[in-house]
N, C-alpha and C positions, 0 to 999 in steps of 0.2 A: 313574430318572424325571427327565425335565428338566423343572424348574421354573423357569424365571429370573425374578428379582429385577423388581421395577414396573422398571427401565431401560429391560430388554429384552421387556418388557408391552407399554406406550407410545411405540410409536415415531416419532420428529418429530412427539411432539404438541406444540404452539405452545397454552402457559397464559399468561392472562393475568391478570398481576400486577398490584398500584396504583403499582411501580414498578419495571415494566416485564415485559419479556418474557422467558420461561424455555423452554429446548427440553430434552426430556426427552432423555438420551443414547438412541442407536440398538443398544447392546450390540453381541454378537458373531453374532447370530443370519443364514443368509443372506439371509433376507427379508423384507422389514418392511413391508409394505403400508400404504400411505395408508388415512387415515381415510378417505374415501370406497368405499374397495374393502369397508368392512368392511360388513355389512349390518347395518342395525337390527333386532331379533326380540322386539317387543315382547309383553310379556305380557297385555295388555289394551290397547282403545285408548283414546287422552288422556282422554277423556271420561269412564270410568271409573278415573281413578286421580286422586287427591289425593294433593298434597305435605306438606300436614297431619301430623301425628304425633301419638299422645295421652303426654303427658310424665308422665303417673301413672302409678308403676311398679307402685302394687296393678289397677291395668286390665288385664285378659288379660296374665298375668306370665308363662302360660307362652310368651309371644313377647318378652320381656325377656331381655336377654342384659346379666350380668355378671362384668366383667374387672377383679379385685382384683389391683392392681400392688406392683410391687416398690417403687415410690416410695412407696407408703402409703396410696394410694387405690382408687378404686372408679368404676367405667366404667358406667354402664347403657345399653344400647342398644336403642331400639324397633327388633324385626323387624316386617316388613312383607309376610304371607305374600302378600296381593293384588301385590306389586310382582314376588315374585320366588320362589315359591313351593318350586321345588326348591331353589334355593339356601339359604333360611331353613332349610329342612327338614334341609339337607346340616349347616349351623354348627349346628344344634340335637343333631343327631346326634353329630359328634364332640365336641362343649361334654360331653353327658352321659357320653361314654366316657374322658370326661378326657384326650382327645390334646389339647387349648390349654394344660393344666396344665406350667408350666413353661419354655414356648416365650417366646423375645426378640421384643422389635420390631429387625428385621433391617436394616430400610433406614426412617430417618428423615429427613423434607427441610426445614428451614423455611421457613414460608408454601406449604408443598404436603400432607402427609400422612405418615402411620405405616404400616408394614406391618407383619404378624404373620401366624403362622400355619403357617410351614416351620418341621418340627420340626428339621432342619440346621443353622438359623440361617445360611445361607448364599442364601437364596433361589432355589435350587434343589433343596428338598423341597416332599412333600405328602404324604396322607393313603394310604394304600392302598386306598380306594376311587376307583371311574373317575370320570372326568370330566366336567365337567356341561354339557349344551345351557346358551347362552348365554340369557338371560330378561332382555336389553338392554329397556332401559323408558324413558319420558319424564321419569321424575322429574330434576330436577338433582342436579347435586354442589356442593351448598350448603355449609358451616359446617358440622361432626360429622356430614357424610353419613356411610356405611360403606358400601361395595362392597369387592366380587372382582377381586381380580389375576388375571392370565391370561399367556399367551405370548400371540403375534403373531396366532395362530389362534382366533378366537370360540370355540371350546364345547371351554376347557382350565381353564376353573375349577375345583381342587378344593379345597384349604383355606385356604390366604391371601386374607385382605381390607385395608385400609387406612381407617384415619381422614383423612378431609378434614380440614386445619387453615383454610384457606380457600375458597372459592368456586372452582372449575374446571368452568364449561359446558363447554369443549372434549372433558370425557370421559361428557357427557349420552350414550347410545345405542349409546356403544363398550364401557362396563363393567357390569357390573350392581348397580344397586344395588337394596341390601336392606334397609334402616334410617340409624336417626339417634342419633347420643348423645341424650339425653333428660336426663342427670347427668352430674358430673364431666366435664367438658368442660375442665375448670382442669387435673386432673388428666391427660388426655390431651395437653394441653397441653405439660407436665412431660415426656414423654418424651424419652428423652436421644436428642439429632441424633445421625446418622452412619452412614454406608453403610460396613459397617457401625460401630454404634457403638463406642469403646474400653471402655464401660461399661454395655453394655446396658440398657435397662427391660425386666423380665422379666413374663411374666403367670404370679402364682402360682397363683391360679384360677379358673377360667370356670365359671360355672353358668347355670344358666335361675333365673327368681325363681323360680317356680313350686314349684320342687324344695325351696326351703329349704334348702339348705346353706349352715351355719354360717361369720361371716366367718372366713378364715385369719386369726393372728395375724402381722402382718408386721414384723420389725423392723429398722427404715429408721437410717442412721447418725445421722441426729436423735433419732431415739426412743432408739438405745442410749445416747447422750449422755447425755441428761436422766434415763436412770435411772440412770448413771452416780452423776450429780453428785446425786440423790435419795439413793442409797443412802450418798452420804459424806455428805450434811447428816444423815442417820439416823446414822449412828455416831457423830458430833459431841456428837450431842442426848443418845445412851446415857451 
């Protein structure tokens, strides 16, 4: 299956930064079509969609999505089935079969976003199920938007998406989004840069609130530290 990597997602898309301009590399792919070639397919029209999000994670939690990291934290994301319905439905699907359990953030950019979600870690995996019609929508890519990565081709999403670290309208109607952090937005923050990184952030596990599963215990080189130097002040004390 070829999956490539947001490079070769986004091609010559011109984001604009508070200092300056970024062009998304064009990768190896042989055709990259201009933003205008691609069409919009929205899932409802403007009128009916709010950029709104309800930030209380006991509110309809089985459209909360969260992502307990390897750095020590905890991600919640509002789905937004009105934005993008097959898509929500597709990350709710594998969240419960536990394929995110385990998976890196493969390509980090700063002041641009995170991806996850190829179990390769090379951004050319995805899920064994087919691929989704695109559900391209008005909302923007605000601050902890989340959308679907794709290749070059509209309706090739299947289980990678990215955290927005800033604001990028230039990918309003070309990707689809489907939610917004809601929490831990610091924590996302955290993730370690690098296409890919030398030290990954890993996702140890993805659940829906709904489900109720227990946090993983995760322990982060700080955490082992301080029980480290706990368990010598305890022997001192003996």
């Amino acid at each position: 299956m070829n999956r490539p990597s947001f490079a070769n997602v986004a091609p010559k898309l011109a984001l604009s930064l508070t200092l300056g301009m970024v062009l998304l590399s064009t990768g190896a792919c042989a055709h990259h079509p201009k933003l205008g070639e691609v069409k919009p397919v929205p899932t409802a029209p403007a009128a009916q969609l709010s950029a709104k999000v309800d930030a209380d994670i006991t509110h309809d939690p089985d459209n909360v999505l969260l992502l307990d990291l390897s750095n020590g934290g905890r991600v919640a994301i509002r789905m937004e089935p009105k934005w993008a319905p097959t898509h929500v439905e597709r990350v709710k699907t594998l969240t419960r079969q536990g394929f995110y359990d385990g998976i890196i953030f493969h390509r980090v950019i700063e002041g641009f976003m995170a991806q996850t979600g190829d179990p390769t870690g090379t951004g050319a995996g995805g899920s064994k199920l087919p691929d989704l019609k695109a559900e391209f929508n008005t909302l923007p890519h605000v601050r902890g938007t989340v959308s679907m990565a794709r290749t070059d081709q509209p309706d090739t999403a299947n289980s990678q998406f990215f955290i927005v670290f800033y604001p990028h309208f230039a990918l309003d109607h070309h990707y689809t989004n489907f939610g917004r952090v809601i929490a831990g937005m610091d924590i996302a923050d955290a993730i370690v840069r690098g296409e890919p990184p030398s030290n990954p952030t890993k996702i140890i596990q993805a659940s829906i609130a709904s489900d109720h599963k227990p946090v993983p215990v995760i322990r982060t080189p700080m955490a082992a530290a301080k029980i480290s130097v706990d368990q010598l002040n305890s022997s001192h004390s003996n």
